[in-house]
N, C-alpha and C positions, 0 to 999 in steps of 0.2 A: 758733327765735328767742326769745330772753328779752326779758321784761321788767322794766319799772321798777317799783319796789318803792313805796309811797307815801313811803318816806323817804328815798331815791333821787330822785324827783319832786321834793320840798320843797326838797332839796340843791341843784338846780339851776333853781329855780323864782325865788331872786334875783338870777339874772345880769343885770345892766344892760347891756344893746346899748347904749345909746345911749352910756354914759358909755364904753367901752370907746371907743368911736367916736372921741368928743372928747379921749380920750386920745391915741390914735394920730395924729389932725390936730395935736394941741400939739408932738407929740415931732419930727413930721414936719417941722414948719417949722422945726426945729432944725440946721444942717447937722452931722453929725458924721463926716465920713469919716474912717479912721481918724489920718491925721494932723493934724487939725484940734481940735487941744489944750483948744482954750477952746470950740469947741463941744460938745467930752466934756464937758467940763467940767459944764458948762451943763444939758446932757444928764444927767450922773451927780446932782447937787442936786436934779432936777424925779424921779428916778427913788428919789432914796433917801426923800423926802417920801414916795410915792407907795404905795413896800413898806412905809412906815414902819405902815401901817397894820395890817398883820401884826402877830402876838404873836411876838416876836424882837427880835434886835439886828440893825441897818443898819450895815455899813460900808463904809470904803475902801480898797483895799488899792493896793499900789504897785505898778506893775506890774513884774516883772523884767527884770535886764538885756538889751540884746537887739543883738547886732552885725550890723554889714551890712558889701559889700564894695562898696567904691567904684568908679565908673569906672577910676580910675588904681592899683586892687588894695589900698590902703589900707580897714584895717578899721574902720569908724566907729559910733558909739553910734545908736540909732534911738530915738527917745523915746518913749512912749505915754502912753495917757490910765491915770488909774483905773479899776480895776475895782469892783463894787459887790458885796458877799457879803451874803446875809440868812440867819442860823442862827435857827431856831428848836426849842428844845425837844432840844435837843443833845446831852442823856444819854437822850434815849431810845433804848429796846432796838430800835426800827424805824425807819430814818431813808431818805430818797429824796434824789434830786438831782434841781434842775430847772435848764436853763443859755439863756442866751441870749445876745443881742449888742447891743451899743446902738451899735456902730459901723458905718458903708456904706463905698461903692465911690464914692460921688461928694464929690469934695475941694470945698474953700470954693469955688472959682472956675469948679466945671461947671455948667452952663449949666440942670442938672432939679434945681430949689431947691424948689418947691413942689407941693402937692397940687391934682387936678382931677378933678372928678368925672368918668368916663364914660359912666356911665349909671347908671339909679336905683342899682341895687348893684355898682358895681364904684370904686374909689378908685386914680385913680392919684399917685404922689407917691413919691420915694425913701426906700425905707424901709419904703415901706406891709406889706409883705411879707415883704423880707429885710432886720431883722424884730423893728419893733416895733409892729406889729400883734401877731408872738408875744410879746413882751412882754407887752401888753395880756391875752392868752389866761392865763400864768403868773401875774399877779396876780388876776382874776376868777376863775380857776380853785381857788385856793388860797383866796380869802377865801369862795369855797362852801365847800369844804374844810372849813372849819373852823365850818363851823356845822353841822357830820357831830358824833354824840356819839363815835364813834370817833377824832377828832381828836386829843385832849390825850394818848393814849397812842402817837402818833407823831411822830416830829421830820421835819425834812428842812432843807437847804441850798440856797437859790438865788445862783446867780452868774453875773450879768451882764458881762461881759467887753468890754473896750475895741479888741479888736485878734484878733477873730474872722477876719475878711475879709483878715487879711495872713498868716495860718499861726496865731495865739494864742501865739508865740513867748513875745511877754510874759505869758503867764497860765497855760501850758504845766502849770509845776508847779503852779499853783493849783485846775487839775483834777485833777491825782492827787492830789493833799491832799484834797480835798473829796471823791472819788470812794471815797477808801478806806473803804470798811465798809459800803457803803449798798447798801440791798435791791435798788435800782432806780434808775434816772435816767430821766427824759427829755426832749428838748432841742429847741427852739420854732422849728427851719428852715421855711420854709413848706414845705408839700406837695410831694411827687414831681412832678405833677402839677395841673394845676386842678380834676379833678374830686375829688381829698381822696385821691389814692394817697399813699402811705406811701414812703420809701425803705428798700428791708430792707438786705439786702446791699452793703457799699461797698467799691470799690478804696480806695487808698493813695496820698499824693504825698509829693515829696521835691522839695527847690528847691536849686541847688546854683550856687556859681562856682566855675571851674576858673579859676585864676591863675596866666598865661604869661607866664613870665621868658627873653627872649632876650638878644641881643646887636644892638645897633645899629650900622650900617655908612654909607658913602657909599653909594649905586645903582648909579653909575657909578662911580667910582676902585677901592673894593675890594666888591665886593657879599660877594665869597664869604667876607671876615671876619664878614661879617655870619650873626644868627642868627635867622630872620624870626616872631618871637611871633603874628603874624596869620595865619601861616599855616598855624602847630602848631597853633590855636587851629578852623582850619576842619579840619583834619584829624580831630582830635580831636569836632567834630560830627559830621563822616561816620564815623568808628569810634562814638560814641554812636548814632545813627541803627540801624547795623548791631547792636547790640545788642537792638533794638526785636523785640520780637515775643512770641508764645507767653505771654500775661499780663502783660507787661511791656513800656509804652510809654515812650518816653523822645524828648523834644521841645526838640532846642536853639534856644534862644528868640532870641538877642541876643547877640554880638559887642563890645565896646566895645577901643577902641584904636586902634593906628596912627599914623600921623606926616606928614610930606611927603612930597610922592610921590619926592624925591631921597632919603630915609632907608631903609635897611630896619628894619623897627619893633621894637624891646625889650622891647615889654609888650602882653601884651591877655591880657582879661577874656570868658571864654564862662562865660552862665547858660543853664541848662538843667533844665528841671523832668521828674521821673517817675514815673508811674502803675503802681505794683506792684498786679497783681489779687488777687492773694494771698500770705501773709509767703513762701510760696519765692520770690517773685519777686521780691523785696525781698532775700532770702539772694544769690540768683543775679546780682542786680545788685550787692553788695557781693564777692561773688566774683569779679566781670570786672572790676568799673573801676579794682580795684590794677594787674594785668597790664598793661591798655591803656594807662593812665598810662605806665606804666614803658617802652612799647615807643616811646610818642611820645616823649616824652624822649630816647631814646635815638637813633630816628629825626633828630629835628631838634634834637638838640644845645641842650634847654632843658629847664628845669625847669617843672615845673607842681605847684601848690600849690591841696586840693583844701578849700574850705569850705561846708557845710550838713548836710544831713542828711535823713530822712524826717520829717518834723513828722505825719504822719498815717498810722498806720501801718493795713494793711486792715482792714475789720472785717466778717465773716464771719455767716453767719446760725446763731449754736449754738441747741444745744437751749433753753439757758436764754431768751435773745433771742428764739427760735420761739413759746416759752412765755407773755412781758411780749407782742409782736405778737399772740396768740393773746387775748389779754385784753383789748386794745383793740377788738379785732375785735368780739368779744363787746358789749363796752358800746355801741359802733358801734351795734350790731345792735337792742340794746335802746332806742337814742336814733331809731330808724330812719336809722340813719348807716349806708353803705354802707364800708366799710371793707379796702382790698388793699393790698396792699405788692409793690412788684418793686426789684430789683437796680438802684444808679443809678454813675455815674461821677464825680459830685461827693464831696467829702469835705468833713467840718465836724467839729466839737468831737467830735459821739458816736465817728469812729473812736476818738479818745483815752479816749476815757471805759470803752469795748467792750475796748481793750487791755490795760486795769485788772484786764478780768475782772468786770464790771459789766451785765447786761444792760441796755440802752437800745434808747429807739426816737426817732430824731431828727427827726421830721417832724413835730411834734403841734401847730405854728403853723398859720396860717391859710392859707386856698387863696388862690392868685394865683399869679402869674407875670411872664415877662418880668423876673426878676430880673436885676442888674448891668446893667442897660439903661435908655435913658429914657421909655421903654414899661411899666415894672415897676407893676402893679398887686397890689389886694385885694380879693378878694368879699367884698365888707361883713358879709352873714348870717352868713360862714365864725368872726367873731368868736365868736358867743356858743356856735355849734356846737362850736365847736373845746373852748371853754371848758368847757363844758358835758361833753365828752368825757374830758377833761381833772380835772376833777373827779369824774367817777363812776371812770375808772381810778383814783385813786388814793385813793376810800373803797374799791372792792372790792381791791384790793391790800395793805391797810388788814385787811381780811376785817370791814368794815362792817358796819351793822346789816341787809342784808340781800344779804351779797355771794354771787353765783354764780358 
């Protein structure tokens, strides 16, 4: 086990618990799910103050365009919030990425608006967790950082992103813009786990609507003119479903369509989400679902029109990735921080960031749990731990004044 170096110590010896704290309680009474515009809003002003305090420039970026498919198959605009980007030090020869999300899962009008204590150290409240408690961790982490003498010979990029929690559609390219060149990333999900595990290894997801164009008829007078889009549409589950297996899940979510029960129906809308474990599986499901397409079609005499994509493609545990987890470990170790990573099923920003070709470790927020739920908590202390974590990775990454 290593230890702390006294200027290692110093490094971490001004982290403020408290204010981190009162941070997280401000941001927390903020609603910002992601389609709640004026609370990003709100949200993104109290957060560019907040980085401003860094040596760097604050900005805002727009977020990219972003289509969706309507009930009735029509493709329509999806708005978001701003994103927040902080560069600092931006021609230097060693620069990192740190990413997080100021956006949640809970819209203006659900019912878990505020924070409540559960016990002396645990915080619940939406947000606390998934995660701007990590927020909290990437600013105290960094403004240690930079009182390392090793600072001003490296740069990095933080970007806070609006629309995390719905795929990052709109900020998509915004990470591979900021991801290209950089020695490292790492991105402020809370924990595996509550006891502080790590996610190494991640499947892949893909959101998709398949758009059924039939033929409408009488029920009674002619049925058989008719070309029934609801029910190519369930077929077309059950042939997804059938595809399921061997590292590749696939989960038809929702149906939308149909008519009176005297019509047979013209149009219907299936979305369906899936979990490629690894990029064949991802190959092997762009290799079936032309065919199968093609054979429904064929079968029930309509056409189907296919929109989405993989937004998260897997991301795998390389040697490089082995290497950044192997060094958190380490500092872990010398913070008397227990420190393990296992394989998870969820997907965030780092898959994108890992497909770059970037090693990242995504987990380096706060412990808590009960995320997307109105259960979702933060172990309080996990603030300044994390932080604290978080800053000694990235002076020895750095190769610090006394990095091992």
């Amino acid at each position: 086990m290593s230890t702390l170096s006294s200027a290692e110590a110093a490094l971490i010896a001004g982290i403020d618990a408290p204010a981190m704290l009162g941070q997280v309680e401000t941001w927390c009474a903020i609603n910002t799910g992601t389609r709640n515009l004026a609370g990003l809003a709100q949200q993104a002003a109290l957060l560019a103050d907040a980085f401003a305090a860094l040596p760097g420039d604050v900005r805002l970026v727009r977020p990219a365009p972003v289509e969706a498919i309507a009930a009735d198959g029509r493709a329509v605009a999806l708005v978001h919030g701003d994103h927040i980007v902080l560069s600092v030090r931006p021609h230097a020869p060693r620069r990192y990425l740190l990413t997080g999300h100021m956006d949640t899962v809970y819209p203006a009008d659900h019912a878990f608006q505020t924070t409540t204590w559960l016990d002396a150290e645990t915080l619940g409240g939406p947000g606390t967790a998934d995660m701007k408690g990590g927020i909290a961790v990437i600013l105290a982490a960094l403004m240690a950082f930079e009182t390392s003498l090793i600072a001003p010979h490296v740069g990095y990029d933080v970007l806070i992103n609006s629309d995390e929690e719905t795929g990052s559609l709109a900020s998509a390219s915004l990470i591979a813009q900021l991801a290209r060149g950089k020695a490292a990333a790492l991105t402020y999900e809370p924990s595996a786990l509550p006891d502080g595990t790590l996610a190494g290894a991640r499947g892949g997801s893909g959101n998709y609507s398949a758009i059924v164009t039939g033929r409408s008829a009488h029920a009674g007078r002619n049925p058989q003119d008719g070309r029934n889009a609801l029910v190519a549409a369930a077929d077309l589950a059950l042939g997804l479903r059938a595809l399921s297996g061997d590292g590749l899940a696939i989960n038809p979510a929702r149906i939308d369509g149909g008519s009176a029960n005297n019509v047979v129906p013209d149009h219907a809308v299936l979305r369906f989400n899936i979990r490629p474990r690894e990029e064949e599986d991802a190959v092997r499901f762009a290799a079936a679902i032309g065919p199968l397409l093609r054979e429904l079609e064929l079968a029930h005499d309509v056409s189907i029109h296919l929109h989405g994509g993989i937004s998260r493609p897997p991301k795998p545990l390389t040697p490089e990735a082995e290497k950044l987890f192997d060094l958190v470990r380490k500092c872990g170790a010398a913070l008397g921080q227990q420190v393990r990573w296992q394989s998870s099923g969820g997907v965030c920003d780092g898959n994108n960031i890992a497909a770059l070709g970037v090693a990242v470790v995504d987990t380096m927020g706060v412990r808590g749990g009960a995320i997307h739920s109105p259960q979702e908590y933060m172990i309080v202390p996990s603030l300044a731990e994390r932080a604290a974590l978080s800053a000694l990775v990235l002076l020895r990454l750095s190769g610090g004044e006394e990095a091992k």
